[in-house]
C-alpha positions in Angstrom: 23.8 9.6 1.0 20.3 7.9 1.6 20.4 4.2 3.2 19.9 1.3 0.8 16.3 -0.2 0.4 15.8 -3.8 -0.4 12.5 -5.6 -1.2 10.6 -8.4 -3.0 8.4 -8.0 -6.7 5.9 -11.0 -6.4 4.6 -11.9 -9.9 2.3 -14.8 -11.3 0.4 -15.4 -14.2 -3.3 -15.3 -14.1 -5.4 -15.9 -17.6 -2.2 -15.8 -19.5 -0.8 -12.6 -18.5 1.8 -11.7 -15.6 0.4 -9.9 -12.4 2.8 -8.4 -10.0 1.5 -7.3 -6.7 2.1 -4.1 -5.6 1.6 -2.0 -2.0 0.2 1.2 -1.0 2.3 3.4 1.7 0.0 4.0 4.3 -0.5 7.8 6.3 -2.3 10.5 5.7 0.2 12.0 3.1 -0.5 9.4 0.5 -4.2 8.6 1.7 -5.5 10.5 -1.4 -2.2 9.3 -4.0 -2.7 6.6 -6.2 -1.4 6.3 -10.2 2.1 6.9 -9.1 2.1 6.2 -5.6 2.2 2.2 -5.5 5.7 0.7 -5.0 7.0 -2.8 -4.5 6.9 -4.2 -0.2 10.3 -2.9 0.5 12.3 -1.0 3.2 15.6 -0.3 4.6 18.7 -1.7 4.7 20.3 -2.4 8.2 24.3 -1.2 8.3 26.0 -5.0 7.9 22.8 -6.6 6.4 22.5 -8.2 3.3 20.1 -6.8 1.0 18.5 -10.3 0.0 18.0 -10.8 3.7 16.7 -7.2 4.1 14.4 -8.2 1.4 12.7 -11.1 3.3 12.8 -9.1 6.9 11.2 -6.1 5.0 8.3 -8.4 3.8 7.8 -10.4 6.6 7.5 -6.8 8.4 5.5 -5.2 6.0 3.2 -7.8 4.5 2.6 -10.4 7.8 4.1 -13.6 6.1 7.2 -15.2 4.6 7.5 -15.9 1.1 9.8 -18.8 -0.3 10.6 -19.7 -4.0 13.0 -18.9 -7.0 14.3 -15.4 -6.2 15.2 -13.6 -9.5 18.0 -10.9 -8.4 17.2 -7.8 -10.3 19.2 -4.7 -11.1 18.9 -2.2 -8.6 17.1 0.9 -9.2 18.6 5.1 -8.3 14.6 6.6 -6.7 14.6 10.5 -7.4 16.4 10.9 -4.3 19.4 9.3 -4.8 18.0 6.1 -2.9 19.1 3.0 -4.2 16.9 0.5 -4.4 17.4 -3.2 -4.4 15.1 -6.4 -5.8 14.4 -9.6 -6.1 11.1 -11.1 -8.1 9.9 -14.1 -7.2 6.4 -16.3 -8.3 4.2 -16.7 -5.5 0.8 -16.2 -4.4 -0.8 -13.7 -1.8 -4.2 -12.4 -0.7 -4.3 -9.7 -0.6 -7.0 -9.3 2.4 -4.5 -11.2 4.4 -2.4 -8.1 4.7 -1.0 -7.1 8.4 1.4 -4.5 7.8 3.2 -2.9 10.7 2.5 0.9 11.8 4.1 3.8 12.2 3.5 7.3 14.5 3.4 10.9 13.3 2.4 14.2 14.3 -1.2 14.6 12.6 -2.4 16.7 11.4 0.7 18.4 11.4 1.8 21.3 14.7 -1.1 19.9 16.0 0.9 18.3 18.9 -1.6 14.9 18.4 0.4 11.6 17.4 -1.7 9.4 15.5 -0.5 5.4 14.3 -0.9 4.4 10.9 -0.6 1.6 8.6 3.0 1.5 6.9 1.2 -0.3 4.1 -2.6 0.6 4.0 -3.5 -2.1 1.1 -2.3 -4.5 -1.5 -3.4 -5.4 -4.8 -2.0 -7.6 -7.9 -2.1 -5.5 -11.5 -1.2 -6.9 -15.0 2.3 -5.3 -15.6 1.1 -2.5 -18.1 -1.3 -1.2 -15.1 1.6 -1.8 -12.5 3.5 0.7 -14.7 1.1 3.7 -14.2 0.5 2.8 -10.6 3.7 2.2 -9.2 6.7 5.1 -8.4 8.2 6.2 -11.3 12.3 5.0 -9.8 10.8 1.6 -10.0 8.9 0.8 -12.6 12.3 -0.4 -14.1 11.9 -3.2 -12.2 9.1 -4.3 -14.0 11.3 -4.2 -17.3 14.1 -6.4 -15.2 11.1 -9.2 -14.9 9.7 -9.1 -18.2 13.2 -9.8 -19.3 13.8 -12.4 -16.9 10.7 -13.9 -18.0 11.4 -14.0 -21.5 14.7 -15.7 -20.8 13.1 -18.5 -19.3 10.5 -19.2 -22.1 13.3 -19.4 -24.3 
C-alpha cells in the first residue's frame, strides 16, 4: 500500500473571490504538464508522524517558510494510485516569487548515466477556485469542494 501524503491548501480572498495557491512538481517529466498537473505543497508521511505535523514539515520543505493560522482539517482524498492523501486549508498569504523549494536527483535524460538536480516544486501561483479545478490533479480537486464547504459554514 502507498505511504500517506499530508499537506497544506492555502486560500484567501482577493476582489471578492477565494484564491487557493497551488504548486508545480518540478523535473523534466512534468516540465511541459500543466491543466492537470498542479497539486497542493504536500509530501510524505514519515512512519510515527502525524499527518498535521507532516503537513507543516512538508511545507516548510517544499515552499521555504512556515505558515501559522486556523488550520481547517479536510477529508482526506484516495489519488489514482491508491495514495491517500491528507489536508488542511488554512488563510494565509504567500509570494509566490519567494519560493525555495528543495531538489531532487535523477538519471536525465533517462539510460543516459548523467544525474541532473531539479526543483521538487519548479513554481507557485494563486488561481480562483474554478481555475484551481482545471489545473490541479484530478484525486484532489476534492479538496477544493472540502473548502468551499468549509467556507460556507463559516459565513453562516
Amino acid at each position: 500500500m502507498a505511504k500517506p501524503s499530508a499537506g497544506l491548501l492555502l486560500f484567501r480572498t482577493a476582489a471578492r473571490a477565494v484564491e487557493v495557491l497551488l504548486v508545480h512538481p518540478g523535473g523534466p517529466f512534468w516540465a511541459k504538464r500543466d491543466d492537470g498537473a498542479w497539486s497542493i505543497p504536500k509530501g510524505e508521511v514519515a512512519v510515527d508522524e502525524d499527518p498535521f505535523q507532516a503537513a507543516l514539515r512538508e511545507f516548510r520543505e517544499e515552499m521555504g517558510r512556515s505558515v501559522h493560522g486556523d488550520f481547517i482539517p479536510l477529508e482526506p482524498q484516495r489519488q489514482a494510485g491508491g495514495k491517500m492523501v491528507h489536508a488542511w486549508a488554512v488563510r494565509s498569504e504567500f509570494d509566490p516569487s519567494q519560493l525555495t523549494s528543495n531538489t531532487f536527483v535523477v538519471e536525465w535524460p533517462p539510460r543516459s548515466g548523467r544525474r541532473q538536480t531539479f526543483p521538487e516544486i519548479d513554481r507557485a501561483a494563486w488561481f480562483p477556485l474554478d481555475i484551481a479545478r482545471v489545473k490541479m490533479l484530478k484525486g484532489q480537486v476534492g479538496f477544493l469542494d472540502e473548502l468551499q464547504r468549509a467556507l460556507n459554514e463559516e459565513e453562516r
